[in-house]
N, C-alpha and C positions, 0 to 999 in steps of 0.2 A: 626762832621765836624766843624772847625773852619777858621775864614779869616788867608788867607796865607800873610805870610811878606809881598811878592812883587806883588803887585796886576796887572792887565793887563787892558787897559779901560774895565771896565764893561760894563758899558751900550750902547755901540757904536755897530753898527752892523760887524760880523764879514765874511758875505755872501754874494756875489751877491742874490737877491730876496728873502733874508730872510724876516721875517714878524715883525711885530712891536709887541715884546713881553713886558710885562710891570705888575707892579702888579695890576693894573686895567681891564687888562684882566685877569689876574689869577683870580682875585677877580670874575670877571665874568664868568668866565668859571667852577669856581667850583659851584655858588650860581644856574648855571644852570642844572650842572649834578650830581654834587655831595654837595647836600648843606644839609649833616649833618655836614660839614665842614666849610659851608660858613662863621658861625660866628668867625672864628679864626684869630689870628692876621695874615698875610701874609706879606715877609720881601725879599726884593730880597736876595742873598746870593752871593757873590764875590767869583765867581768861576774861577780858567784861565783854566777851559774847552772851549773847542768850539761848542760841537755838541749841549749839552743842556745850559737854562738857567734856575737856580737852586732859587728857590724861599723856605724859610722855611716858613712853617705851624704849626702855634701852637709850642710847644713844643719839639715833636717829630716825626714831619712829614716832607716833603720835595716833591715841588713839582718838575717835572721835564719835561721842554715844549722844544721839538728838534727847533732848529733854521732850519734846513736842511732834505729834504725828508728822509735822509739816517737815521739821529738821530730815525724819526719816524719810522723807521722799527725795531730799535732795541726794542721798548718798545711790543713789541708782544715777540720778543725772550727772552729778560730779564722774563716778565709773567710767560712764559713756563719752563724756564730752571732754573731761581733760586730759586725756592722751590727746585727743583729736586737735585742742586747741594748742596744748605746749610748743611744737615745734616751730608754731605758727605767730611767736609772743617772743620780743626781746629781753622778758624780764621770767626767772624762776615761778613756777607755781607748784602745788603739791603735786608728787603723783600716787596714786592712790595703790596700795600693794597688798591689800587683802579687805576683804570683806564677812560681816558675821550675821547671823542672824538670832532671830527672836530666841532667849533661852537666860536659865538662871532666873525667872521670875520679872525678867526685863523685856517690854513690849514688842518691840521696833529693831529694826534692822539699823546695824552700827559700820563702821569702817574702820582702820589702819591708813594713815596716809605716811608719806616721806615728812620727818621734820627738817624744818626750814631753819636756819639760823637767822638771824638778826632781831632788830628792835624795832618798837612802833614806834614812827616820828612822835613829837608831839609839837603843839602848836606854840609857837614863842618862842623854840629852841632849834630852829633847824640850822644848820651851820650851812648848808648851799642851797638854800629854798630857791634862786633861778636854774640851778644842776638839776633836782628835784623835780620839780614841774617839767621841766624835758625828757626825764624820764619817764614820767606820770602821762605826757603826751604822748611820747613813744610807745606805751600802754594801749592808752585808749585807741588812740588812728589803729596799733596791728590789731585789736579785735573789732574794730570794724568792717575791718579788711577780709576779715573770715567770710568762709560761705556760708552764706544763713540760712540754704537748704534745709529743710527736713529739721531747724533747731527750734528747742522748746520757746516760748514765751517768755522774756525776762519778769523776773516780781514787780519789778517800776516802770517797764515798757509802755502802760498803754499813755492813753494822752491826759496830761494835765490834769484836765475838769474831773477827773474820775477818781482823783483825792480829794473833791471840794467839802463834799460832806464830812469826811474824819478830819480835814483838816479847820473845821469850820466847828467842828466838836472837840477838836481839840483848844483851838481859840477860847471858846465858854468855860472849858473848864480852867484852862489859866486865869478867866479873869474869874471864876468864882474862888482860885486858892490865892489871887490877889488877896480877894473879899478876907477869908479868913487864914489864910499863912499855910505854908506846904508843909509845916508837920501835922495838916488835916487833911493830907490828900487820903483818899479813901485807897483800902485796901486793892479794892478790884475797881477802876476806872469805869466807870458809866459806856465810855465808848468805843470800849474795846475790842476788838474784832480778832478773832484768833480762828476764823475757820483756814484760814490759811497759813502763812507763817506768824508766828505770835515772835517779831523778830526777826532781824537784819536789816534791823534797828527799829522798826515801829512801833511794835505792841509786846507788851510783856505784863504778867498779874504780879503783883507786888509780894517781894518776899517779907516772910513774918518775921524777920529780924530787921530791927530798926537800924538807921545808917541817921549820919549828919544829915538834914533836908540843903538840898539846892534849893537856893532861893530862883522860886519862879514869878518875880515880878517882873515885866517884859511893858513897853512901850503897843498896847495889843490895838490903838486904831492907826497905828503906823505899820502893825503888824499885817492886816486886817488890808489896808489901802496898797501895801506891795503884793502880797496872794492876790487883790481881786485883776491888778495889772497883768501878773503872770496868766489869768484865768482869759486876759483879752488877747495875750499874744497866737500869731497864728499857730497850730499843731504841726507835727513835722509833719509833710504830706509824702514824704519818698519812702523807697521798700525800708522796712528795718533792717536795722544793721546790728551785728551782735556787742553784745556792752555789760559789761560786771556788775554795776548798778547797786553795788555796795562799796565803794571807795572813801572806808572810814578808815581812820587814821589805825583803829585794830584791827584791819586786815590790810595791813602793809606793814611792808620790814624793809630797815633802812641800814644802813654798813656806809660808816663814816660820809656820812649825810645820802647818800644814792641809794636810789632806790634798790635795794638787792630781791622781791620776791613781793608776791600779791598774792594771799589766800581769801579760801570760803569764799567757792563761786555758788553757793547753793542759790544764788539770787539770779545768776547769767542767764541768758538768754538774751532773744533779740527783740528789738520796741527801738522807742524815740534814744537815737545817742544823748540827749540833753541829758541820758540818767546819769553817764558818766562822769560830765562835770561838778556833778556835786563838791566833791575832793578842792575846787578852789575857793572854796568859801570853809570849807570844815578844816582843812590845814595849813592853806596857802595864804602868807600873810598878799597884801595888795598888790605890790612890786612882780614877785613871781605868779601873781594870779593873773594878769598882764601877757607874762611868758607864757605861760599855759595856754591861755586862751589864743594865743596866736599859733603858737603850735597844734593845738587842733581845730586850725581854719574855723572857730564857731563863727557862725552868723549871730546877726543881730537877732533873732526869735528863737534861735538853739539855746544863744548863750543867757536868756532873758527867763527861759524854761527850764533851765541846768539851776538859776538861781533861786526860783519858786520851787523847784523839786528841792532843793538845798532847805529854805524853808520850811516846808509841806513837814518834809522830815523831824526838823527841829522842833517844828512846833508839836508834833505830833508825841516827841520822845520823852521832852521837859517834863510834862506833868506825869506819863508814864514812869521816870526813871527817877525824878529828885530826890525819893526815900530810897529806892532800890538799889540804884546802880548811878552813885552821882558822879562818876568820873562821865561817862556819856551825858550825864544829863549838864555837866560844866561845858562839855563840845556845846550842846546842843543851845544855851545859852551863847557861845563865842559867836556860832552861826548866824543867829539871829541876830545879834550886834552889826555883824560882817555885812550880810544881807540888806540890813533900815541902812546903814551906813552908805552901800553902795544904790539902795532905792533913793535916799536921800538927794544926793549928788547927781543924780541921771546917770550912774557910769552903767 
């Protein structure tokens, strides 16, 4: 993992009631539970995730402390499921080599995973974006391929219609920071939902340190007319399949353009494959989204659902992230370009 170009405040809190994470509790937290580790250097790591804060250990380690109850729930399922899934996936994921618990005055249960090397693509600069999307494909098809026995729920699994309402509340509020300019977006969003993951890319409460605003003016009854088509295509009717369903450009690492490794499955589980095409519209310029989409056989109502989930999200992030965290909130902007672009055209 390497620092991303466009950084988002790091160290500002991004949660109503999150807790004061910092590397003096890391330092602490591990000297307590796991101190064959304690002597090692400890370095925050400039992540624009939200749910975790990402601290590297030594060399090759990484720790990883949830800001949010939800974050901590995923470190039991990542435990359980990524040994099970790795051997099974032609592309690196973490593996997870210690676990901590509540202590030090910090809530939630934390992790250690393997750090990964490489860089997040970003969009406009990929040097094999048709290599890329083969490899992106080669992703998605092996966790399909997984047994879906006895596996959790993915966060974006169920079907479509059951974003309409945040995504129909996120709509209003774009167009009311149309009305008055995104450096009036209010602190804590009207329609935020955090009983779940506040995050992994959804929902996040505004940090109190002010950032550059992304401008969230958007095209919203073009917006508005490609959701309500996504909301008429048919649901995937077959068993779920398992799918990462976070395939943002910060949780991939790329080594001279190729895909080298895919993190933070706290989202996996199994639901509609559509969740995992999102990735052709948040990084894949047109040409390679092409590629992609033929490499995992989408049908016409997968790949139609892959692109309103792709929306759903962006529209949902924009007015969350433009003071916060505007590097996501630029994706989430590209997205929605990508998306009117491709509703536009019939593609």
């Amino acid at each position: 993992m390497t620092t991303p170009t466009d950084e988002p405040h790091q160290h500002g809190k991004l949660h109503a009631g999150e807790p004061d994470i910092d590397v003096p509790l890391v330092r602490k937290l591990l000297a307590a539970q796991l101190p064959q580790w304690a002597h090692l250097p400890v370095e925050q790591f400039p992540s624009a995730g939200t749910v975790n804060a990402v601290f590297r250990l030594g060399d090759d380690m990484a720790v990883r402390v949830p800001r949010i109850a939800g974050g901590a729930e995923d470190v039991a399922k990542e435990s359980r499921w990524l040994p099970w899934l790795a051997p099974q996936l032609p592309t690196t994921i973490p593996s997870v080599l210690g676990r901590g618990e509540p202590g030090e005055g910090y809530p939630w249960v934390w992790s250690v995973h393997s750090w990964l090397d490489g860089e997040n693509p970003a969009v406009g600069a990929l040097t094999t974006p048709d290599a890329l999307a083969a490899d992106l494909a080669a992703f998605v098809t092996a966790m399909r391929r997984a047994d879906p026995t006895d596996a959790p729920p993915a966060y974006r699994g169920a079907p479509v219609a059951t974003q309409d309402a945040e995504t129909r509340a996120a709509i209003e509020e774009l167009r009311r920071l149309g009305r008055s300019g995104p450096e009036d977006q209010p602190s804590r969003p009207d329609h935020a939902d955090h009983a779940d993951h506040a995050d992994h890319a959804d929902h996040a409460e505004a940090n109190t340190t002010p950032s550059p605003a992304v401008d969230t003016r958007i095209d919203l009854d073009a917006a508005t007319a490609a959701w309500e088509a996504t909301l008429r295509t048919p649901e995937w009717d077959a068993p779920p399949v398992w799918v990462h369903s976070d395939l943002m450009p910060g949780n991939l690492l790329v080594r001279d353009g190729r895909l080298q490794a895919v993190i933070d499955f706290g989202t996996a589980g199994v639901g509609d494959p559509a969740c995992d095409l999102i990735v052709a519209w948040n990084l894949l310029p047109a040409g390679a989204r092409e590629t992609f989409r033929a490499a995992t056989g989408a049908d016409d109502a997968t790949w139609a659902r892959g692109r309103g989930r792709a929306l759903s999200m962006a529209l949902i992030q924009l007015p969350y992230y433009a003071v916060t965290n505007p590097a996501l909130a630029a994706n989430a902007r590209h997205v929605i370009h990508e998306v009117l672009a491709d509703h536009a055209s019939g593609a």
